[in-house]
N, CA, C and O atoms as a Maestro MAE file, in Angstrom:
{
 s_m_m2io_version
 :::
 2.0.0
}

f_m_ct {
 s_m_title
 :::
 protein
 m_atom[256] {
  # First column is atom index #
  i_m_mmod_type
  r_m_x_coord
  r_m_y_coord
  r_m_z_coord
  i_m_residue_number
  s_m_chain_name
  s_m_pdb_residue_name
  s_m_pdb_atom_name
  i_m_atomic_number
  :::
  1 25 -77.637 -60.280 84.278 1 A "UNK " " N  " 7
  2 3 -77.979 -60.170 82.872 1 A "UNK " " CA " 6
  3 2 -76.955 -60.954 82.048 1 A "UNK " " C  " 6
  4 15 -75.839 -61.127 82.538 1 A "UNK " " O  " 8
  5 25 -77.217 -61.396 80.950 2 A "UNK " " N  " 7
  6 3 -76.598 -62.441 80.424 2 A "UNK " " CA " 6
  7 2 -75.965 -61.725 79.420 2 A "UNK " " C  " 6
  8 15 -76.661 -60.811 78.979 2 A "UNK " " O  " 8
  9 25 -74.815 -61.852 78.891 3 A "UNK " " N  " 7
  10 3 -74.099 -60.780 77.709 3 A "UNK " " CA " 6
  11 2 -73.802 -61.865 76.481 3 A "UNK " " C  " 6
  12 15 -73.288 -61.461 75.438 3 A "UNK " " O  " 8
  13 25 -74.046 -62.837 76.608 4 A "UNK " " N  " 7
  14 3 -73.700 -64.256 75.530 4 A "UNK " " CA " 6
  15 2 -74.783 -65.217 75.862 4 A "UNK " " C  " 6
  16 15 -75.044 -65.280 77.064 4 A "UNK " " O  " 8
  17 25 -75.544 -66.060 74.985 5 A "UNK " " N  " 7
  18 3 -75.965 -67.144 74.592 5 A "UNK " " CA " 6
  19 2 -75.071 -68.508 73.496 5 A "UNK " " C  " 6
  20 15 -74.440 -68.437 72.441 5 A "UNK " " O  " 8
  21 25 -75.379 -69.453 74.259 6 A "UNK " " N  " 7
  22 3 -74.781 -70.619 73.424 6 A "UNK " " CA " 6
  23 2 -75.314 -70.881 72.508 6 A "UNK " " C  " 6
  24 15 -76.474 -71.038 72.891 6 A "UNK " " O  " 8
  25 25 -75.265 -71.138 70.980 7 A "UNK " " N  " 7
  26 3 -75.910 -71.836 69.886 7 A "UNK " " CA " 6
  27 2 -77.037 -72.792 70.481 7 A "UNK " " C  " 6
  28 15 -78.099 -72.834 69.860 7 A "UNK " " O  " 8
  29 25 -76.927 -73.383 71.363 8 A "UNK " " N  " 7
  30 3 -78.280 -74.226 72.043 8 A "UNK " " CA " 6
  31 2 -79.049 -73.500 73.132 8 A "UNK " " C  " 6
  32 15 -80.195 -73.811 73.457 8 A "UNK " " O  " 8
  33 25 -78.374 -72.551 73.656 9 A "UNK " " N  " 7
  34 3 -79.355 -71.216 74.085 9 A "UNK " " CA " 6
  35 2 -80.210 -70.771 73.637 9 A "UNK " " C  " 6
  36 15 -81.293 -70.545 74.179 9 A "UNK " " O  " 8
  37 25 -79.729 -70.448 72.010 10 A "UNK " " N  " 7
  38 3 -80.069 -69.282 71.380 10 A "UNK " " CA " 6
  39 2 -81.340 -69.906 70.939 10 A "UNK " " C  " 6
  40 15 -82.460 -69.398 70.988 10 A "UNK " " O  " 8
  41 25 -81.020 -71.040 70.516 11 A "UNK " " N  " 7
  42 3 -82.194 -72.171 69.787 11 A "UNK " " CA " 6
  43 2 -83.320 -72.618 70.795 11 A "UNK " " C  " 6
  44 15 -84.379 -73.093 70.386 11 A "UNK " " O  " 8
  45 25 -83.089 -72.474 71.900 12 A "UNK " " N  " 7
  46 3 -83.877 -72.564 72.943 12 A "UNK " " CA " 6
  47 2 -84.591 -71.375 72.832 12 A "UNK " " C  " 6
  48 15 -85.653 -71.784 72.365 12 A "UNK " " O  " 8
  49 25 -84.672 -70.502 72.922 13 A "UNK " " N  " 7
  50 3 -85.014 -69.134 73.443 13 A "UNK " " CA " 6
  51 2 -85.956 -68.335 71.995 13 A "UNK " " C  " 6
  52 15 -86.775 -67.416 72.011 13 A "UNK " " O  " 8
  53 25 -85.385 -69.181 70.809 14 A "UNK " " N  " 7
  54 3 -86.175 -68.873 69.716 14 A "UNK " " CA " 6
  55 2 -87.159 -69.609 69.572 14 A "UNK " " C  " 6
  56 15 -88.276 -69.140 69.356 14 A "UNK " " O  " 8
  57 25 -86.914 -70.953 69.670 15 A "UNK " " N  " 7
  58 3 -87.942 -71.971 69.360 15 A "UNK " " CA " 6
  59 2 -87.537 -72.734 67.958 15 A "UNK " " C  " 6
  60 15 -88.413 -73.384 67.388 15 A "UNK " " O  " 8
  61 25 -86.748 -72.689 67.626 16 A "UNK " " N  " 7
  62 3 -85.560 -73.325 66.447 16 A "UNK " " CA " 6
  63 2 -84.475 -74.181 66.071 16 A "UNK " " C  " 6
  64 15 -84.337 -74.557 67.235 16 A "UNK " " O  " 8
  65 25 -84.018 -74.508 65.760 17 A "UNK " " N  " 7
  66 3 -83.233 -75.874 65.473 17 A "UNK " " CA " 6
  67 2 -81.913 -75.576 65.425 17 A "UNK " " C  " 6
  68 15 -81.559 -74.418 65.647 17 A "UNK " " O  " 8
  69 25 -80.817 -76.748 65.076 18 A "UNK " " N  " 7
  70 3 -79.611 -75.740 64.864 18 A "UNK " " CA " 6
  71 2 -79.486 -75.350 64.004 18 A "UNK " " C  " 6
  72 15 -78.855 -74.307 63.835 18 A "UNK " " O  " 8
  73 25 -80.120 -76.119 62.939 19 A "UNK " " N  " 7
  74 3 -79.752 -76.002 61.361 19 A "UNK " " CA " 6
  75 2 -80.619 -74.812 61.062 19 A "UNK " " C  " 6
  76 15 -80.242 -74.453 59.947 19 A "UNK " " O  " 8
  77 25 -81.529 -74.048 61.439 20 A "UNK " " N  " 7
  78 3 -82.284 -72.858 61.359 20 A "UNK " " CA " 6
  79 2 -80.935 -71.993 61.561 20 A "UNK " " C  " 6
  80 15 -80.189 -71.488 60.721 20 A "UNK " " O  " 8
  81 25 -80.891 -72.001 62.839 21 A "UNK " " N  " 7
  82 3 -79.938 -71.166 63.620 21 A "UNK " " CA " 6
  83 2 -78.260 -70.888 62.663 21 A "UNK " " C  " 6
  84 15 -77.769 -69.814 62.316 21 A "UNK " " O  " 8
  85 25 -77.818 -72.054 62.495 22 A "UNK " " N  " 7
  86 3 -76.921 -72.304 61.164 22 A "UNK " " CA " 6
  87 2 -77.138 -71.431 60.220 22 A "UNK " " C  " 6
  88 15 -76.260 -70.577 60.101 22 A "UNK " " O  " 8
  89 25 -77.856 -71.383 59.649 23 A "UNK " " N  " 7
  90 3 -78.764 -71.208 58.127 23 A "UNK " " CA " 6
  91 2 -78.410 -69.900 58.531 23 A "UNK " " C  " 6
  92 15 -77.420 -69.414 57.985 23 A "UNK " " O  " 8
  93 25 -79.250 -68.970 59.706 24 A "UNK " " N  " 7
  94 3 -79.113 -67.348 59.247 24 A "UNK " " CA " 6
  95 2 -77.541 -67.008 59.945 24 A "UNK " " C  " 6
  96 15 -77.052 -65.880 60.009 24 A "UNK " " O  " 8
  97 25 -77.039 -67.999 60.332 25 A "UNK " " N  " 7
  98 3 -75.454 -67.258 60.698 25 A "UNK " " CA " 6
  99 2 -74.534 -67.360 59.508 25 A "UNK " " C  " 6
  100 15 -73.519 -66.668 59.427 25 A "UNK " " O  " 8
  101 25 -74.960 -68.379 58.425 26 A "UNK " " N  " 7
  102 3 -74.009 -68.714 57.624 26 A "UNK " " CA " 6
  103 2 -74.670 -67.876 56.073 26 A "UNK " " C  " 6
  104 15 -74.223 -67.816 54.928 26 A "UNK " " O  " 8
  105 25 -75.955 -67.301 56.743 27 A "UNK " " N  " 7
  106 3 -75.815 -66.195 55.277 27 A "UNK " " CA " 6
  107 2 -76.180 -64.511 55.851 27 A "UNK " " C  " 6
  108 15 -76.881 -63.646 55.326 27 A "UNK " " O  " 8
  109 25 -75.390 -64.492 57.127 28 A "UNK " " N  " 7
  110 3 -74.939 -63.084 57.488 28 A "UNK " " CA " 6
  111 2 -76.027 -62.578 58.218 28 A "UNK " " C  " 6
  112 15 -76.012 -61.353 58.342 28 A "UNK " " O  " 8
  113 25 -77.259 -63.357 58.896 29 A "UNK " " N  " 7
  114 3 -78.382 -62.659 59.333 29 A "UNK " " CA " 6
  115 2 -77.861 -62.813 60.426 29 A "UNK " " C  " 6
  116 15 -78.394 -61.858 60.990 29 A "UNK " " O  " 8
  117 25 -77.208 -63.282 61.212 30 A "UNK " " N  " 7
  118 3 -76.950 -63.027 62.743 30 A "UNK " " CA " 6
  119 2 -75.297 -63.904 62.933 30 A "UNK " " C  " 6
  120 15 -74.806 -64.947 62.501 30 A "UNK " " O  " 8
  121 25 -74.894 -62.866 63.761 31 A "UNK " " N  " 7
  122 3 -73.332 -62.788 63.530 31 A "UNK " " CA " 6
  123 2 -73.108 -63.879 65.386 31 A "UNK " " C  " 6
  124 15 -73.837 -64.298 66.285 31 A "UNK " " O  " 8
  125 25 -71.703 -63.867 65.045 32 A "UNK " " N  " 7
  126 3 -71.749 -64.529 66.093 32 A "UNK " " CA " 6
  127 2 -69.852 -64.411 66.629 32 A "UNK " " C  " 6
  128 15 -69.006 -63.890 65.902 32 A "UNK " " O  " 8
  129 25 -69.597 -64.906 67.755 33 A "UNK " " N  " 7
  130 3 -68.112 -64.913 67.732 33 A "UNK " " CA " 6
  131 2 -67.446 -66.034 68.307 33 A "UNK " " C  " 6
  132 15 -68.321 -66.791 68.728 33 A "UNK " " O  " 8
  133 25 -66.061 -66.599 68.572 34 A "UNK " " N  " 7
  134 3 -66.412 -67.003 69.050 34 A "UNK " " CA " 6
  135 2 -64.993 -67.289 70.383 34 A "UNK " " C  " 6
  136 15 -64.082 -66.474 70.529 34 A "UNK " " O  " 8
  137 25 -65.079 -68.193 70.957 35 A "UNK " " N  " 7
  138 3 -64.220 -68.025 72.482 35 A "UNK " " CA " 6
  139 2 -63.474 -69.256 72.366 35 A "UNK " " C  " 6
  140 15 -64.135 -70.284 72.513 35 A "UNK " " O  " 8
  141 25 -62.842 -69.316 72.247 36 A "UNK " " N  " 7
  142 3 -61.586 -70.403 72.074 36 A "UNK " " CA " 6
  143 2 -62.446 -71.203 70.765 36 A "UNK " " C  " 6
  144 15 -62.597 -70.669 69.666 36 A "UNK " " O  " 8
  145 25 -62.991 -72.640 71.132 37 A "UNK " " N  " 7
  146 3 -64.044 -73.390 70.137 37 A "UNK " " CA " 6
  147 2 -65.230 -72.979 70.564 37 A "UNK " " C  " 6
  148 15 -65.500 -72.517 69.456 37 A "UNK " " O  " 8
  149 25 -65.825 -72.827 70.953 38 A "UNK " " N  " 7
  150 3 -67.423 -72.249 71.497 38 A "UNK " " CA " 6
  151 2 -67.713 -71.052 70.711 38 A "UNK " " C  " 6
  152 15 -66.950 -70.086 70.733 38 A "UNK " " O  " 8
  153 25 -68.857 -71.076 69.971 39 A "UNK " " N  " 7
  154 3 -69.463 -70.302 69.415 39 A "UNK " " CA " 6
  155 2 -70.824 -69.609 69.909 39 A "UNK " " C  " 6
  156 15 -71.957 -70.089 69.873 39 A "UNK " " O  " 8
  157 25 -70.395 -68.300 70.399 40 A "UNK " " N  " 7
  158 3 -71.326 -67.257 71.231 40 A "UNK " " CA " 6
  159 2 -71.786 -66.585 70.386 40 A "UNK " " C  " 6
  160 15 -71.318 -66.325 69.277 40 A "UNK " " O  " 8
  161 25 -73.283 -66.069 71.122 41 A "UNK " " N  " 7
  162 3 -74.132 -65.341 70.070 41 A "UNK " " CA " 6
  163 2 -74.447 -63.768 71.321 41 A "UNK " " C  " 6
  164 15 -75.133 -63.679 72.340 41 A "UNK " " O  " 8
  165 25 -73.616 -62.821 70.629 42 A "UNK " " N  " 7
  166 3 -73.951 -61.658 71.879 42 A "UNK " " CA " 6
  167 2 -75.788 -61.265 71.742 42 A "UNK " " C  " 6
  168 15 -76.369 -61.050 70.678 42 A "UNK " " O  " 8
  169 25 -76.480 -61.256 73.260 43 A "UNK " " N  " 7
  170 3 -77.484 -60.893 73.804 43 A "UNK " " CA " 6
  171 2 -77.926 -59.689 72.777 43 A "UNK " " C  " 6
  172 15 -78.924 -59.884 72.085 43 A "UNK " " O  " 8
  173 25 -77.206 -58.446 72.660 44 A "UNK " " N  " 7
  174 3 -77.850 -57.439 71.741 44 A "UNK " " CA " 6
  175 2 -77.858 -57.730 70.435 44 A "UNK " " C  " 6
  176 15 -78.410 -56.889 69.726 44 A "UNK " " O  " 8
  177 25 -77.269 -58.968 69.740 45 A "UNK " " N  " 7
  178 3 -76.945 -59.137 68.645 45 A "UNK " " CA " 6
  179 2 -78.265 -60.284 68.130 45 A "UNK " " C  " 6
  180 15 -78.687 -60.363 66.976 45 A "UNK " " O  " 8
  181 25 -78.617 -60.877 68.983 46 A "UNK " " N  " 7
  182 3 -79.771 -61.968 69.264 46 A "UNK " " CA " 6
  183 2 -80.896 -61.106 69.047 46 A "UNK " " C  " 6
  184 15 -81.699 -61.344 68.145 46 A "UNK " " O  " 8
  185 25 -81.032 -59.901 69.985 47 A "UNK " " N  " 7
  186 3 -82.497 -59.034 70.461 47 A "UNK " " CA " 6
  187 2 -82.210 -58.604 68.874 47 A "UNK " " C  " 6
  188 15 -83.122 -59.022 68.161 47 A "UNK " " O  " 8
  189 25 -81.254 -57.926 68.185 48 A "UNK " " N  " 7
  190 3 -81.472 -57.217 66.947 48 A "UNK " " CA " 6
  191 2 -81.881 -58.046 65.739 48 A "UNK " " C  " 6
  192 15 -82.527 -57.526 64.829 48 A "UNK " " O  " 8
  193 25 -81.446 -59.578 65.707 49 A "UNK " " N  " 7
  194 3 -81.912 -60.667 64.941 49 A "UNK " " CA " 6
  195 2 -83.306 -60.681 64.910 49 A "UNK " " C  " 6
  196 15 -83.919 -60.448 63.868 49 A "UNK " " O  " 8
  197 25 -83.943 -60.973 66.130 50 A "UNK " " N  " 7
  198 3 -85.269 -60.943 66.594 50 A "UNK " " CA " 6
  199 2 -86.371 -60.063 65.901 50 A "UNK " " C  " 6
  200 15 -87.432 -60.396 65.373 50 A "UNK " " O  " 8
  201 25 -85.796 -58.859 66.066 51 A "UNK " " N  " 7
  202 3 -86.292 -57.452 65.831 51 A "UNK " " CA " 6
  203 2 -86.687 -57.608 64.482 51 A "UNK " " C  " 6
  204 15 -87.873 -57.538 64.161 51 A "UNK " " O  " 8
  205 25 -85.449 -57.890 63.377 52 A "UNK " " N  " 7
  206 3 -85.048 -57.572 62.062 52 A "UNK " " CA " 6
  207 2 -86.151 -58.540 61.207 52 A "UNK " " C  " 6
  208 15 -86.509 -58.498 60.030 52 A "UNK " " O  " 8
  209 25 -86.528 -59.440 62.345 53 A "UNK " " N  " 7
  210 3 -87.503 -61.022 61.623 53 A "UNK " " CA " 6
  211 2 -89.021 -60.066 60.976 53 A "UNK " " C  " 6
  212 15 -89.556 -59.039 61.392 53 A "UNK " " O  " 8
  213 25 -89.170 -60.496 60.422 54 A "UNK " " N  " 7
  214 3 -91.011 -60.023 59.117 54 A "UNK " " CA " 6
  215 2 -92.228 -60.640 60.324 54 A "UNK " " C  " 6
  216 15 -92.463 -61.713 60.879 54 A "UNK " " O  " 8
  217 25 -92.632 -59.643 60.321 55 A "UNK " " N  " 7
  218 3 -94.475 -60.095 61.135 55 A "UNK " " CA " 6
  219 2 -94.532 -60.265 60.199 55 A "UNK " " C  " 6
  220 15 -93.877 -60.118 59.167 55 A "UNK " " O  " 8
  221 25 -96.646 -61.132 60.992 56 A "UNK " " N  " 7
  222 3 -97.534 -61.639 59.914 56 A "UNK " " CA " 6
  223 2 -97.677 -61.066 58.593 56 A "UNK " " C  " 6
  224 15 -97.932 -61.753 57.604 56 A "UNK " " O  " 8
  225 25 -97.465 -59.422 58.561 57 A "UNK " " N  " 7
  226 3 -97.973 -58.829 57.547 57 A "UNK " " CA " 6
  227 2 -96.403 -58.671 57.102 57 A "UNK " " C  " 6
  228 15 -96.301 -57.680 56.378 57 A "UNK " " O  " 8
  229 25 -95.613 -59.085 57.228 58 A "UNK " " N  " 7
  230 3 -94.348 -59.157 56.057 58 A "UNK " " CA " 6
  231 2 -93.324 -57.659 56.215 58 A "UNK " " C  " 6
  232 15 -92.351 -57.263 55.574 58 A "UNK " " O  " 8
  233 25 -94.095 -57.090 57.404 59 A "UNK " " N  " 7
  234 3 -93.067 -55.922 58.535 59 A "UNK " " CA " 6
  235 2 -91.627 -56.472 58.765 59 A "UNK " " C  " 6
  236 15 -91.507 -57.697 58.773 59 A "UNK " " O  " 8
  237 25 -90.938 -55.989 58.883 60 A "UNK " " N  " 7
  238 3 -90.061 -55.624 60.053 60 A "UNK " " CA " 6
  239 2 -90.436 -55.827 61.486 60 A "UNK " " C  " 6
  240 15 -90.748 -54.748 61.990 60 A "UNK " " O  " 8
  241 25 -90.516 -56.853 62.338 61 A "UNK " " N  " 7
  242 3 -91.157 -56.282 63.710 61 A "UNK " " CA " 6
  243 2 -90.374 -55.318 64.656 61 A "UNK " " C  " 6
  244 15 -89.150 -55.442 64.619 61 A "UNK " " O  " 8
  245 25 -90.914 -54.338 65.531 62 A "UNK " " N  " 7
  246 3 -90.646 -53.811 66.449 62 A "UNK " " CA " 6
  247 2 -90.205 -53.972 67.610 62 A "UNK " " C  " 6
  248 15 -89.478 -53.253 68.295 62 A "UNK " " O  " 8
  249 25 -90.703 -55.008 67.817 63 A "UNK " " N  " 7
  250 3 -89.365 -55.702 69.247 63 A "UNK " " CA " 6
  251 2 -89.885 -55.144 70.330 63 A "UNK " " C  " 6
  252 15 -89.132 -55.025 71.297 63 A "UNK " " O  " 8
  253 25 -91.577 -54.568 70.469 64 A "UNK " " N  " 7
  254 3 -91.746 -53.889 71.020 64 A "UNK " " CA " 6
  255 2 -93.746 -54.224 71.172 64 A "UNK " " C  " 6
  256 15 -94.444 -53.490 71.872 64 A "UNK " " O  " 8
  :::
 }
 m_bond[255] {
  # First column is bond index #
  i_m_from
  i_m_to
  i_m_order
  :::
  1 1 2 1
  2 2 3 1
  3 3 4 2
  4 3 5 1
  5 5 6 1
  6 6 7 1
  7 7 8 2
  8 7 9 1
  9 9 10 1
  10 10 11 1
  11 11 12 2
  12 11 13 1
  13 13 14 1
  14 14 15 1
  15 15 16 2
  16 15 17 1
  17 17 18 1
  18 18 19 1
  19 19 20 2
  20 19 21 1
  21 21 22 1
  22 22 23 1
  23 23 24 2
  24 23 25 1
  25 25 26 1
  26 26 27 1
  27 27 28 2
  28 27 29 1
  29 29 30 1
  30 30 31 1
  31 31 32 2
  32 31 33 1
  33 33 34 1
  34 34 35 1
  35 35 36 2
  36 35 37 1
  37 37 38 1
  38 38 39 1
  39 39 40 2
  40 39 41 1
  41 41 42 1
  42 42 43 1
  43 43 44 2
  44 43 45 1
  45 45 46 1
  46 46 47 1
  47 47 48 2
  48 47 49 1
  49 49 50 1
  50 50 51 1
  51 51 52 2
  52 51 53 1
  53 53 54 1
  54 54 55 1
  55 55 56 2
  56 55 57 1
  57 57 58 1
  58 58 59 1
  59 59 60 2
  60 59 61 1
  61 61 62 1
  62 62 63 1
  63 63 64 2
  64 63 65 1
  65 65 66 1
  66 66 67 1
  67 67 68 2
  68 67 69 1
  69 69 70 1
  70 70 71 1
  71 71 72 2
  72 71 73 1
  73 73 74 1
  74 74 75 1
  75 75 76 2
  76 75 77 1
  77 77 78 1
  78 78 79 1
  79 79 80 2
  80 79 81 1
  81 81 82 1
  82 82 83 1
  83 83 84 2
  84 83 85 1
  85 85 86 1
  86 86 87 1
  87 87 88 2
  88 87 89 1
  89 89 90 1
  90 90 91 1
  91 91 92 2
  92 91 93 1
  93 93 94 1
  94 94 95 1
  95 95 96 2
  96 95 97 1
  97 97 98 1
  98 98 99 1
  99 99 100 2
  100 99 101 1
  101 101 102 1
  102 102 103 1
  103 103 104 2
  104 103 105 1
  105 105 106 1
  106 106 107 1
  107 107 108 2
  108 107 109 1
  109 109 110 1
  110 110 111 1
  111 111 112 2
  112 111 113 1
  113 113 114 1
  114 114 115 1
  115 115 116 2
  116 115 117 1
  117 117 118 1
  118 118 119 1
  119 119 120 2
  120 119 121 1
  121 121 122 1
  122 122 123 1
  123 123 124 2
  124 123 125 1
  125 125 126 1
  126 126 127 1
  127 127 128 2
  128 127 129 1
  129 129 130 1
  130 130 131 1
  131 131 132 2
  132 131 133 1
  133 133 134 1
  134 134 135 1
  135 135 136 2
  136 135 137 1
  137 137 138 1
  138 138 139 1
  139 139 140 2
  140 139 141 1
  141 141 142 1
  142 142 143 1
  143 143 144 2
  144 143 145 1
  145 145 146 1
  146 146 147 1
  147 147 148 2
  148 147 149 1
  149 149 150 1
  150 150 151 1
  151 151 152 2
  152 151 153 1
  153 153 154 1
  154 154 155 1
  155 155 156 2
  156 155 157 1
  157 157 158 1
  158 158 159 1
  159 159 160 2
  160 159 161 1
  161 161 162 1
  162 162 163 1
  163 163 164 2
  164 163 165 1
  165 165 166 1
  166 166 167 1
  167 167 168 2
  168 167 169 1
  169 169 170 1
  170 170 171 1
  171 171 172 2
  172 171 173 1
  173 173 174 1
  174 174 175 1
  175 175 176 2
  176 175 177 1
  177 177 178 1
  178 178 179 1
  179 179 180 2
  180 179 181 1
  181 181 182 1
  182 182 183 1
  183 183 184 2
  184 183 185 1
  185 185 186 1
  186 186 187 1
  187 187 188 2
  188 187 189 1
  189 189 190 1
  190 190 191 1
  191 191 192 2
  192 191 193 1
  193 193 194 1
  194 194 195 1
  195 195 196 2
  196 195 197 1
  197 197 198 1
  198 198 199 1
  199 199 200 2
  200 199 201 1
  201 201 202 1
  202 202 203 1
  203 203 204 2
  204 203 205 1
  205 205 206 1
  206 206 207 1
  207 207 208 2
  208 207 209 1
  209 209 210 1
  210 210 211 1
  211 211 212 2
  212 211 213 1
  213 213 214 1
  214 214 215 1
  215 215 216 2
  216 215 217 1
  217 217 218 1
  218 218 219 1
  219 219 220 2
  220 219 221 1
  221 221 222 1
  222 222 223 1
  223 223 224 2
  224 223 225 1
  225 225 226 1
  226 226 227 1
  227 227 228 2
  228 227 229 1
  229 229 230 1
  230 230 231 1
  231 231 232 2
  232 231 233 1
  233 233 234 1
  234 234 235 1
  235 235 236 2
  236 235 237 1
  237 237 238 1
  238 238 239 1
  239 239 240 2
  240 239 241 1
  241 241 242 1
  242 242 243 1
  243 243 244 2
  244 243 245 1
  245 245 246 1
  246 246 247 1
  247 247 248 2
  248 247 249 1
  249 249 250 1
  250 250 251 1
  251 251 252 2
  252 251 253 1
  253 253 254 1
  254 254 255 1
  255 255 256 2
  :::
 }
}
């Protein structure tokens, strides 16, 4: 099981760019840390990003 994704992981795995990916780290929607210069995005911190995103109907989705 994976406990970190790379910024080009993460963008992989969403379907998103960096500058997307940028965008919600740099106005607090998904946090990140980071390891010497490398900037990691923790696995539960990704799934809760995910979660927190608006369905079609402008929800909260469930992640589920």
């Amino acid at each position: 099981m994976k406990m970190t994704y790379s910024v080009a992981e993460a963008c992989q795995l969403l379907s998103v760019g960096r500058t997307t990916l940028y965008h919600a780290i740099k106005n607090g929607e998904l946090q990140v840390a980071k390891i010497g210069r490398r900037t990691v995005i923790r696995a539960d911190l990704l799934r809760a990003f995910v979660d927190g995103l608006p369905s079609k109907d402008g929800s909260a989705s469930s992640g589920k």
